[in-house]
mmCIF file as gemmi writes it, N, C-alpha and C atoms, coordinates in Angstrom:
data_model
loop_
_atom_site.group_PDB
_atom_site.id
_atom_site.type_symbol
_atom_site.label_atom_id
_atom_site.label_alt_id
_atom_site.label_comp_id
_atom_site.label_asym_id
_atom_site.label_entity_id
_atom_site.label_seq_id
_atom_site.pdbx_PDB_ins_code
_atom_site.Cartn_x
_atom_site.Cartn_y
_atom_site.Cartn_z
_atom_site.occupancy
_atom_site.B_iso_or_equiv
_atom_site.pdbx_formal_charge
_atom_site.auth_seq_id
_atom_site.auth_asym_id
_atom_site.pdbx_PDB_model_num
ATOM 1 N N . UNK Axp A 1 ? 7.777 -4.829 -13.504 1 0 ? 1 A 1
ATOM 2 C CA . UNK Axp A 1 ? 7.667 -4.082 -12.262 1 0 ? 1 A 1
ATOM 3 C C . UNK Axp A 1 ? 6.318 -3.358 -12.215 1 0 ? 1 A 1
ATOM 4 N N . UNK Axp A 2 ? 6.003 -3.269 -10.892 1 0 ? 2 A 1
ATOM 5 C CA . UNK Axp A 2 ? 4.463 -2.756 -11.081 1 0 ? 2 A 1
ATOM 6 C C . UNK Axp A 2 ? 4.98 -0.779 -10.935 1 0 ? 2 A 1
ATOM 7 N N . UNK Axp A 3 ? 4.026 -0.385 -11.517 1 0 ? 3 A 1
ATOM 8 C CA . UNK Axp A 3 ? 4.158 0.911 -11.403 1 0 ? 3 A 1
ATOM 9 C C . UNK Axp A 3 ? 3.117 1.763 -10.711 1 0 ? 3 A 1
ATOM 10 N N . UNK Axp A 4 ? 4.118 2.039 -9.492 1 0 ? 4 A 1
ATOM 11 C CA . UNK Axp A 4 ? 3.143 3.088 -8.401 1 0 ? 4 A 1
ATOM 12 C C . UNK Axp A 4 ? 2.697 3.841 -8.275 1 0 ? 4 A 1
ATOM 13 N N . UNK Axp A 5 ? 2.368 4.697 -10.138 1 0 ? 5 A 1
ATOM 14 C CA . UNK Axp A 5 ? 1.455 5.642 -9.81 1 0 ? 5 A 1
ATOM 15 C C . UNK Axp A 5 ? -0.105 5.139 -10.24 1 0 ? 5 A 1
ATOM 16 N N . UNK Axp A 6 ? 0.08 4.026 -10.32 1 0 ? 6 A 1
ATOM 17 C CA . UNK Axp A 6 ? -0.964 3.224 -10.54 1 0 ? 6 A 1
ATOM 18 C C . UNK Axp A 6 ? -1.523 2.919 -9.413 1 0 ? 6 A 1
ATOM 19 N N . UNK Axp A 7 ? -1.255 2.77 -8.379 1 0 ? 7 A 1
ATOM 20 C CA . UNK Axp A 7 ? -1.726 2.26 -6.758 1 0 ? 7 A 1
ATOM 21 C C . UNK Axp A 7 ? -1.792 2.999 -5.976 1 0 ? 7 A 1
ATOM 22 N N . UNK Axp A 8 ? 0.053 4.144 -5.728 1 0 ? 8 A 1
ATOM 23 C CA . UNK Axp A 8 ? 0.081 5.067 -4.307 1 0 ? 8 A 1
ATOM 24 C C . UNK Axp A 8 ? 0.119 6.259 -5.35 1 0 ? 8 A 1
ATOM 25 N N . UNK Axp A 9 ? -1.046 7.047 -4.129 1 0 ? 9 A 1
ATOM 26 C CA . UNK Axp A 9 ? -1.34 8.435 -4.69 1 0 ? 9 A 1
ATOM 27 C C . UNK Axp A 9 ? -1.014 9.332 -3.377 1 0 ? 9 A 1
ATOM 28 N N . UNK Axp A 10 ? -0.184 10.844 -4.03 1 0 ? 10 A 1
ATOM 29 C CA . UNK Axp A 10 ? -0.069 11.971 -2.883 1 0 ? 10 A 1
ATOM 30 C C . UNK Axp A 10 ? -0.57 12.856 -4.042 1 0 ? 10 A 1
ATOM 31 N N . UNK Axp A 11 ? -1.471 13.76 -2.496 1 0 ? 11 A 1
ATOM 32 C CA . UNK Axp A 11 ? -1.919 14.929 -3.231 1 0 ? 11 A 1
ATOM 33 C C . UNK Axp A 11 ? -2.121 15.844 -2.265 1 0 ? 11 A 1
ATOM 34 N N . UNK Axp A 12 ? -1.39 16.948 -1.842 1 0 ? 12 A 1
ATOM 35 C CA . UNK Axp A 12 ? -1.669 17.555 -0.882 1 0 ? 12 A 1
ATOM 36 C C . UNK Axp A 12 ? -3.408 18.509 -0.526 1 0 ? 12 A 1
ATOM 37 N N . UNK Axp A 13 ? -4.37 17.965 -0.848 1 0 ? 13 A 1
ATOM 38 C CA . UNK Axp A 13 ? -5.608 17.719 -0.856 1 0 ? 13 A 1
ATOM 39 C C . UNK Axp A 13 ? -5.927 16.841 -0.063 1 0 ? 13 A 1
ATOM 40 N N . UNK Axp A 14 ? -5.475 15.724 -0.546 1 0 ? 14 A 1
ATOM 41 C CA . UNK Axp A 14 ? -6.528 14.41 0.369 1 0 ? 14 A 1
ATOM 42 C C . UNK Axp A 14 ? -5.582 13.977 1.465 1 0 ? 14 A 1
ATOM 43 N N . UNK Axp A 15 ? -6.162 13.947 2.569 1 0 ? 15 A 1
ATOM 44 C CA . UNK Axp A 15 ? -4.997 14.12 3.793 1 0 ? 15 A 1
ATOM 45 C C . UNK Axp A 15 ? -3.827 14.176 3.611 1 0 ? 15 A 1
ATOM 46 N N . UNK Axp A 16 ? -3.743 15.882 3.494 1 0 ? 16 A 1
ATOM 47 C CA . UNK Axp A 16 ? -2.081 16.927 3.658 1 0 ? 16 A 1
ATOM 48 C C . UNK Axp A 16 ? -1.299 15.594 2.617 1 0 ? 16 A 1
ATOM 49 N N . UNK Axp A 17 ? -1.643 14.993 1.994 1 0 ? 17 A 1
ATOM 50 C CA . UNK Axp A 17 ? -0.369 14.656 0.995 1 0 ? 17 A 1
ATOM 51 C C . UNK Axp A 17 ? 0.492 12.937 1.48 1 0 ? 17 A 1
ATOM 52 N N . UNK Axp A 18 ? -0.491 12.476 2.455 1 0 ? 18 A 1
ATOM 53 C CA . UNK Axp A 18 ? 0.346 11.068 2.928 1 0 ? 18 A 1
ATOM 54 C C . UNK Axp A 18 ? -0.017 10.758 1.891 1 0 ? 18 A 1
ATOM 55 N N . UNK Axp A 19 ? 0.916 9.265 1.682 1 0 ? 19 A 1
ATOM 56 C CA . UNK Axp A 19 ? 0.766 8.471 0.215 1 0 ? 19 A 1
ATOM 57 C C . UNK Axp A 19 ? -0.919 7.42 0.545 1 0 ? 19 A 1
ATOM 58 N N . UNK Axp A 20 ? -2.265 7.625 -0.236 1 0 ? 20 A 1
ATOM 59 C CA . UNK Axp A 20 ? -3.311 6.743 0.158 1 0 ? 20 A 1
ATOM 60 C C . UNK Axp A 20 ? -3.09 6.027 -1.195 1 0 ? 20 A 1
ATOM 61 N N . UNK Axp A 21 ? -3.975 4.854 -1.085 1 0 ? 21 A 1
ATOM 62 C CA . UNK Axp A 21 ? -4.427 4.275 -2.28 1 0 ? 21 A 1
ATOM 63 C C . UNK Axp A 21 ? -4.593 4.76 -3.55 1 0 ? 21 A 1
ATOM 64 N N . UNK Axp A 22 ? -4.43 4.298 -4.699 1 0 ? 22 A 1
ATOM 65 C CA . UNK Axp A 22 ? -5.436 5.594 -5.804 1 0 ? 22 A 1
ATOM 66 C C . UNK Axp A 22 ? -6.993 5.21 -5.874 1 0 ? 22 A 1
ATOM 67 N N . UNK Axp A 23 ? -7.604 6.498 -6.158 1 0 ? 23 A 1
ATOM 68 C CA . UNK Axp A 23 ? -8.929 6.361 -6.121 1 0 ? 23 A 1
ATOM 69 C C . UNK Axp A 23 ? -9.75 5.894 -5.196 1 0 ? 23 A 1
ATOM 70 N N . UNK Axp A 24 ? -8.669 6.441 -3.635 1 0 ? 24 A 1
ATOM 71 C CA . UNK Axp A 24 ? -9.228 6.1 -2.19 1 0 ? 24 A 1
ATOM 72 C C . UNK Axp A 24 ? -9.003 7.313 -1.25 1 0 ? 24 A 1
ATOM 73 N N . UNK Axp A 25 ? -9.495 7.626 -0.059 1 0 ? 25 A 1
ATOM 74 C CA . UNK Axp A 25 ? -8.65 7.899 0.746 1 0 ? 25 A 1
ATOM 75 C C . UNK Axp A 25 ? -7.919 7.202 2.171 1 0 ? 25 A 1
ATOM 76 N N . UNK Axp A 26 ? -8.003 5.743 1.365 1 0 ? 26 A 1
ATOM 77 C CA . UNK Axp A 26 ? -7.364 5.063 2.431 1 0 ? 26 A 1
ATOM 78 C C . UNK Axp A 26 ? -5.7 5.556 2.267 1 0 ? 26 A 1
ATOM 79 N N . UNK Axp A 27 ? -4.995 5.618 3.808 1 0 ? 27 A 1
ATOM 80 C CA . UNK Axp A 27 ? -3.402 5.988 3.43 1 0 ? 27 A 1
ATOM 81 C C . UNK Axp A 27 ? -3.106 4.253 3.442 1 0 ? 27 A 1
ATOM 82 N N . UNK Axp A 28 ? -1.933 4.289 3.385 1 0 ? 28 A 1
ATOM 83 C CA . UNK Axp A 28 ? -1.367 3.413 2.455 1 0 ? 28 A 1
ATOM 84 C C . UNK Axp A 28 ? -0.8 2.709 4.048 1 0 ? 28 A 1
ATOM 85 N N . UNK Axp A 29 ? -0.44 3.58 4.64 1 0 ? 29 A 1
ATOM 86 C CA . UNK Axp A 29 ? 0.127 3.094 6.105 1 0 ? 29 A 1
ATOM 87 C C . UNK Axp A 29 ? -0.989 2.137 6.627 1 0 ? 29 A 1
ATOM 88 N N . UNK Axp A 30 ? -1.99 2.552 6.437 1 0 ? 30 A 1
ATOM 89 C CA . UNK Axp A 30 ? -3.215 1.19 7.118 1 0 ? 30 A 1
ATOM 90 C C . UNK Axp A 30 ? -2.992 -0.263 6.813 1 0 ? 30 A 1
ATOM 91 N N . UNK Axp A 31 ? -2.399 -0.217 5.52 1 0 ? 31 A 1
ATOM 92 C CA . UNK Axp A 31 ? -2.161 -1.686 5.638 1 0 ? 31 A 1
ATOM 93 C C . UNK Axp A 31 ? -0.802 -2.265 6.121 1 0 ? 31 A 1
ATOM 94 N N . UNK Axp A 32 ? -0.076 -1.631 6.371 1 0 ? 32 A 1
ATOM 95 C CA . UNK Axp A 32 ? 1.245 -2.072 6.955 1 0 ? 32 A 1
ATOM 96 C C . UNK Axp A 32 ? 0.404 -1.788 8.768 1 0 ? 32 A 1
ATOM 97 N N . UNK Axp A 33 ? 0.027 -1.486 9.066 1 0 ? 33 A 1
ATOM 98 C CA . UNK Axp A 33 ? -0.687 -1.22 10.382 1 0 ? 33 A 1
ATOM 99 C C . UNK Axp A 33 ? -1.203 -2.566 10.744 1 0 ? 33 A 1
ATOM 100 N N . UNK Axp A 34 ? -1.699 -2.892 9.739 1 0 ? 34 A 1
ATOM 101 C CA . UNK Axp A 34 ? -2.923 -4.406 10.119 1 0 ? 34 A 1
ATOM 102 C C . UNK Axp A 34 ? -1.938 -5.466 9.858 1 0 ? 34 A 1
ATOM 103 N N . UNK Axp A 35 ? -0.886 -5.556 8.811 1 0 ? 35 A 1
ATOM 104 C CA . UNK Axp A 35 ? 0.2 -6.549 8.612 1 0 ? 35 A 1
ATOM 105 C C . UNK Axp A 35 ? 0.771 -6.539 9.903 1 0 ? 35 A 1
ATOM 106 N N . UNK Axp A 36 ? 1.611 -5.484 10.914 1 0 ? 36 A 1
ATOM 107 C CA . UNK Axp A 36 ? 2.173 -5.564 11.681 1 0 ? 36 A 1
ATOM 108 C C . UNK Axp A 36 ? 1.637 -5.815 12.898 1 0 ? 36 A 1
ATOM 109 N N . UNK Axp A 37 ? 0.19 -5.823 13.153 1 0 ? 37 A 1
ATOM 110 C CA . UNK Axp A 37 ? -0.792 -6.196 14.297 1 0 ? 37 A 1
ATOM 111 C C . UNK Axp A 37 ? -0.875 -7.646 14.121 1 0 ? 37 A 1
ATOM 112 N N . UNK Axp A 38 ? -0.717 -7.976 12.855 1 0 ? 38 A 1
ATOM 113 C CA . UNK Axp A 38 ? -0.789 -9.284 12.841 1 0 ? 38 A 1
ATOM 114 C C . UNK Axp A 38 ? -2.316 -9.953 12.136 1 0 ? 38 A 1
ATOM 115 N N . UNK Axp A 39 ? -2.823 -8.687 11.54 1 0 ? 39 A 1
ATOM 116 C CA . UNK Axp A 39 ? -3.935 -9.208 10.829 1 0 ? 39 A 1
ATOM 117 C C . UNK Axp A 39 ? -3.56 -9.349 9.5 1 0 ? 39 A 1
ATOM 118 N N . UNK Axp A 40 ? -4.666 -10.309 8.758 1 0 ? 40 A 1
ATOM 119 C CA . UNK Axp A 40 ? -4.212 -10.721 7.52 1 0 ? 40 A 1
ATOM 120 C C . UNK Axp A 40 ? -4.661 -9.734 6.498 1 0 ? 40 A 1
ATOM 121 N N . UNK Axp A 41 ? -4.577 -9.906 4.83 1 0 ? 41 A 1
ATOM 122 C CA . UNK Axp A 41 ? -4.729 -9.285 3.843 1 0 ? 41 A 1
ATOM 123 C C . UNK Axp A 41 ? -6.451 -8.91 4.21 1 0 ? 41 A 1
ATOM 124 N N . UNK Axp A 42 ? -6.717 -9.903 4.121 1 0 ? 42 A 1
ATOM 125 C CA . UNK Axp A 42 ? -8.173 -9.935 3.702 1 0 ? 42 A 1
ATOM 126 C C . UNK Axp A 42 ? -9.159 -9.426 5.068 1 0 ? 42 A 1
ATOM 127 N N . UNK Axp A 43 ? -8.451 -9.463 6.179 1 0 ? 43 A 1
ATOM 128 C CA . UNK Axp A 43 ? -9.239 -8.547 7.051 1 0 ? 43 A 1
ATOM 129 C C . UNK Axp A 43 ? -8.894 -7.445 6.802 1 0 ? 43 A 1
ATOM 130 N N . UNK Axp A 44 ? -8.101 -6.556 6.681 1 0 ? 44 A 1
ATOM 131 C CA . UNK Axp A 44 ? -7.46 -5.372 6.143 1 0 ? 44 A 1
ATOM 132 C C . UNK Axp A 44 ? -8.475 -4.965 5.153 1 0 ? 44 A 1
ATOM 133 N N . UNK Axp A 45 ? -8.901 -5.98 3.964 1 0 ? 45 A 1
ATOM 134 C CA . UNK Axp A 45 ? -10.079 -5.675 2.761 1 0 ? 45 A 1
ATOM 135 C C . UNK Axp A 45 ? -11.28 -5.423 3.685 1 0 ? 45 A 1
ATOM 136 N N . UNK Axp A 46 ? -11.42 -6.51 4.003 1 0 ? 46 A 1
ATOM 137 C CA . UNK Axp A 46 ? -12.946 -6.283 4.676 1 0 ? 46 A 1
ATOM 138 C C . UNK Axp A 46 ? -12.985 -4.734 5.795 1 0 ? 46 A 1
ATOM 139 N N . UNK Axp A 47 ? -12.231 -4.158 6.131 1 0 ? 47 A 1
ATOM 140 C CA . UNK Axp A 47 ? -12.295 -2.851 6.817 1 0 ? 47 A 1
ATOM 141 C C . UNK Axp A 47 ? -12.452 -1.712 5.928 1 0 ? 47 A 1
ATOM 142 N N . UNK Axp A 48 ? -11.735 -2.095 4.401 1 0 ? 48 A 1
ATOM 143 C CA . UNK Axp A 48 ? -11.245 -0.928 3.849 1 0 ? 48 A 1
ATOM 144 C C . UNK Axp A 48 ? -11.993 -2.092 2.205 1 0 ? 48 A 1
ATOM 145 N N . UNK Axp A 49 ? -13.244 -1.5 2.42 1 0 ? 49 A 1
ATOM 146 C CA . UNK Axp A 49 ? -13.995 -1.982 1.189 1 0 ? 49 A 1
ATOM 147 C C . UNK Axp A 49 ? -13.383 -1.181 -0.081 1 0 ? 49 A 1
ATOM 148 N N . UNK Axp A 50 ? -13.077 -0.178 -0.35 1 0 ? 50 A 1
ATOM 149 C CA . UNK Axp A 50 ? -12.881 0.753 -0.868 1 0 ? 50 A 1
ATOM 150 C C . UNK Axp A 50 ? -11.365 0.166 -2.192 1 0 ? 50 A 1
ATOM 151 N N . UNK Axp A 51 ? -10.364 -0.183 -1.052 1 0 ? 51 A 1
ATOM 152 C CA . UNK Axp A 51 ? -9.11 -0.962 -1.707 1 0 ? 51 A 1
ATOM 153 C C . UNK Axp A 51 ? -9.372 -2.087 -2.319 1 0 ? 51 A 1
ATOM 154 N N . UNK Axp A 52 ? -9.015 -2.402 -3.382 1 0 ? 52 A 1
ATOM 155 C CA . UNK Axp A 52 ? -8.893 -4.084 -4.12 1 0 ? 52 A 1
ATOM 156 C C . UNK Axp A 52 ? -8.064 -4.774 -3.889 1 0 ? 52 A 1
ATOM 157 N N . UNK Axp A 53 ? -8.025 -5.968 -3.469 1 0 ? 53 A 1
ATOM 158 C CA . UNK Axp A 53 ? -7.193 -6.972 -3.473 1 0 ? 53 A 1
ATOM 159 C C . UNK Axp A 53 ? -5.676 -6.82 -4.234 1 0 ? 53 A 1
ATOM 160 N N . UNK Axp A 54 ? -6.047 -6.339 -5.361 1 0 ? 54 A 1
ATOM 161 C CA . UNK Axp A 54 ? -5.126 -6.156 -6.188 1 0 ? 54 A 1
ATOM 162 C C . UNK Axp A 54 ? -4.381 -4.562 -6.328 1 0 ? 54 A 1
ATOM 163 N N . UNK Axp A 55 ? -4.937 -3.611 -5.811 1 0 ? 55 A 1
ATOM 164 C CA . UNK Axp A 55 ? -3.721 -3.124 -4.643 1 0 ? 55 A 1
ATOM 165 C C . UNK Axp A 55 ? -3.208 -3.038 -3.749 1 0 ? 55 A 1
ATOM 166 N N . UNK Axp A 56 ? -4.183 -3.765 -2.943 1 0 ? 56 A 1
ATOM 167 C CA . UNK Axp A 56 ? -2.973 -4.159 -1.763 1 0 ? 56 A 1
ATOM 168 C C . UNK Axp A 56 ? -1.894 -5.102 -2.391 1 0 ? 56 A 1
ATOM 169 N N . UNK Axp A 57 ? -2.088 -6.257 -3.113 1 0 ? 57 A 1
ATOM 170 C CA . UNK Axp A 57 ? -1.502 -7.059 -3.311 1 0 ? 57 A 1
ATOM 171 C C . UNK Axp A 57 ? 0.111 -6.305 -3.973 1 0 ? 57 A 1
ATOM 172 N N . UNK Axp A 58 ? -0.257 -5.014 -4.756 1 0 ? 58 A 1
ATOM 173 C CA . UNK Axp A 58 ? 0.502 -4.306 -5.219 1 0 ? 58 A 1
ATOM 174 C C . UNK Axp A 58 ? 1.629 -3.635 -4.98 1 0 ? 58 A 1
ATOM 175 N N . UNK Axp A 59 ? 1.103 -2.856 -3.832 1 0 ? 59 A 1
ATOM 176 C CA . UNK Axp A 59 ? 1.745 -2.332 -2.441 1 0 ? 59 A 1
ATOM 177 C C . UNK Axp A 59 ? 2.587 -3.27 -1.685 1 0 ? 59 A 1
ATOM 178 N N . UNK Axp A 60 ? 2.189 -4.7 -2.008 1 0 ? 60 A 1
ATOM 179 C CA . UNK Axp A 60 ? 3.286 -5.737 -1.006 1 0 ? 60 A 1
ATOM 180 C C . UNK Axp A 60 ? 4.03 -5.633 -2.216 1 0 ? 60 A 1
ATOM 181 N N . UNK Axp A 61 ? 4 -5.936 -3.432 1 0 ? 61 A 1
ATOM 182 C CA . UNK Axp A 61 ? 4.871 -6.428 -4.385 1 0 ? 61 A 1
ATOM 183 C C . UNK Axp A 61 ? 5.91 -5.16 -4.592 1 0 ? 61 A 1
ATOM 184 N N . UNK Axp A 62 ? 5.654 -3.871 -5.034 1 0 ? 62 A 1
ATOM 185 C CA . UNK Axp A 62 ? 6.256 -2.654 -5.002 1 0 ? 62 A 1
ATOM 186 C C . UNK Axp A 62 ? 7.289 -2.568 -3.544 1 0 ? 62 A 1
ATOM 187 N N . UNK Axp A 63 ? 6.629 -3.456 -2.448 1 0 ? 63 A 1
ATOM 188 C CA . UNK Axp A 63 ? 7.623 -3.055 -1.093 1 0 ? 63 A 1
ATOM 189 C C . UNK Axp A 63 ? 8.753 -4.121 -1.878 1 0 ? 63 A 1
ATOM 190 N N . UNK Axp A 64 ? 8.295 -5.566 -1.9 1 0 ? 64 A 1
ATOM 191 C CA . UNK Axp A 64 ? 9.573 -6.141 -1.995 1 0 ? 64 A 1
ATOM 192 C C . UNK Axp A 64 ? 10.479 -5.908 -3.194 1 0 ? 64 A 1
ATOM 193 N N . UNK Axp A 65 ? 10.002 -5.295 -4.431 1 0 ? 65 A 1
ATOM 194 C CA . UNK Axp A 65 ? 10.884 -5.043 -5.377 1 0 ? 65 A 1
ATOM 195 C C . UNK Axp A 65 ? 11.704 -4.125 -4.861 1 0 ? 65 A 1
ATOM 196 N N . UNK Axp A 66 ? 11.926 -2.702 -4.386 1 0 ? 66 A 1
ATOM 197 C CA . UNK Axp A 66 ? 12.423 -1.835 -3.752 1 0 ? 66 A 1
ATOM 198 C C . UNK Axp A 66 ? 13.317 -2.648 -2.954 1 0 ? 66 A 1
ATOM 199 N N . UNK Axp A 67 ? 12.688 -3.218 -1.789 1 0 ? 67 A 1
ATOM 200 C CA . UNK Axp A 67 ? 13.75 -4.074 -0.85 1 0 ? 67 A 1
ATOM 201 C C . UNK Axp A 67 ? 14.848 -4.683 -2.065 1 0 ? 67 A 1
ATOM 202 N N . UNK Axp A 68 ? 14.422 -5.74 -3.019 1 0 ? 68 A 1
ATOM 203 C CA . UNK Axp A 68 ? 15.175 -6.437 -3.526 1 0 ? 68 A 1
ATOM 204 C C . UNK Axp A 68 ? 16.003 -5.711 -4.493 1 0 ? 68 A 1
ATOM 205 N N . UNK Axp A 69 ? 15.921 -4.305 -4.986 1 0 ? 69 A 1
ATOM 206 C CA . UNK Axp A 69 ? 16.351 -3.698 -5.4 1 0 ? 69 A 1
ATOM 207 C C . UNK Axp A 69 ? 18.219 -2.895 -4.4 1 0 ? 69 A 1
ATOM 208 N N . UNK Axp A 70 ? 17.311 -2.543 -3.659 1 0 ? 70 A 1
ATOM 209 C CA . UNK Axp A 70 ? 17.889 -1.398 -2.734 1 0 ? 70 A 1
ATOM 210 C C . UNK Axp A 70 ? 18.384 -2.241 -1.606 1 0 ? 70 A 1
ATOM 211 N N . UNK Axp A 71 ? 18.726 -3.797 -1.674 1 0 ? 71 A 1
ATOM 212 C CA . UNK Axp A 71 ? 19.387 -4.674 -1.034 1 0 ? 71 A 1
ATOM 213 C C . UNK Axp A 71 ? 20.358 -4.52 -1.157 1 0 ? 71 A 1
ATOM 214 N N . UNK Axp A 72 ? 21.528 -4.647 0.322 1 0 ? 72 A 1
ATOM 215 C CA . UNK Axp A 72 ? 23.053 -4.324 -0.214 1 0 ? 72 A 1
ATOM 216 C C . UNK Axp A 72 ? 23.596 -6.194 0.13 1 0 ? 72 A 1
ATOM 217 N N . UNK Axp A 73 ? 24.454 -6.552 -1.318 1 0 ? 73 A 1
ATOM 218 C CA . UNK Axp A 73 ? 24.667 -7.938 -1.563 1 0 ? 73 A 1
ATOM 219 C C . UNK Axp A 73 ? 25.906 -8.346 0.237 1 0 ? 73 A 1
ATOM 220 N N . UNK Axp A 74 ? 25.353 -9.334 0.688 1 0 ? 74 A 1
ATOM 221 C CA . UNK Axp A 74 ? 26.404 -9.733 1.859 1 0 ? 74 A 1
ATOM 222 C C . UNK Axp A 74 ? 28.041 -10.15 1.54 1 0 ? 74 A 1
């Protein structure tokens, strides 16, 4: 499992405490913003030079473990 204090950072310092990147102040909501507009990973990078591939990539993987976690069986 990836571990999110490795990726999502709050600090009520760097904007009032939303969850951003670590070692960014991108929030973390920007990329679910550009997923749900319908843009891809890598335009999302190219806006937000700052993030690596490999946390965003992180941030998707951390969503679906949670989902697949916190799934209730049908």
């Amino acid at each position: 499992m990836t571990d999110p204090r490795h990726v999502v950072h709050c600090d009520p310092a760097i904007l009032g405490g939303i969850p951003v990147f670590v070692g960014t102040r991108v929030p973390v909501k920007n990329l679910w913003d550009y997923l749900e507009a319908g843009d891809s990973v890598d335009r999302f990078l190219d806006h937000f030079p700052s993030v690596t591939r490999e946390q965003a990539l992180a941030v998707l993987q951390l969503a679906k473990e949670m989902l697949a976690r916190h799934a209730s069986a049908a």
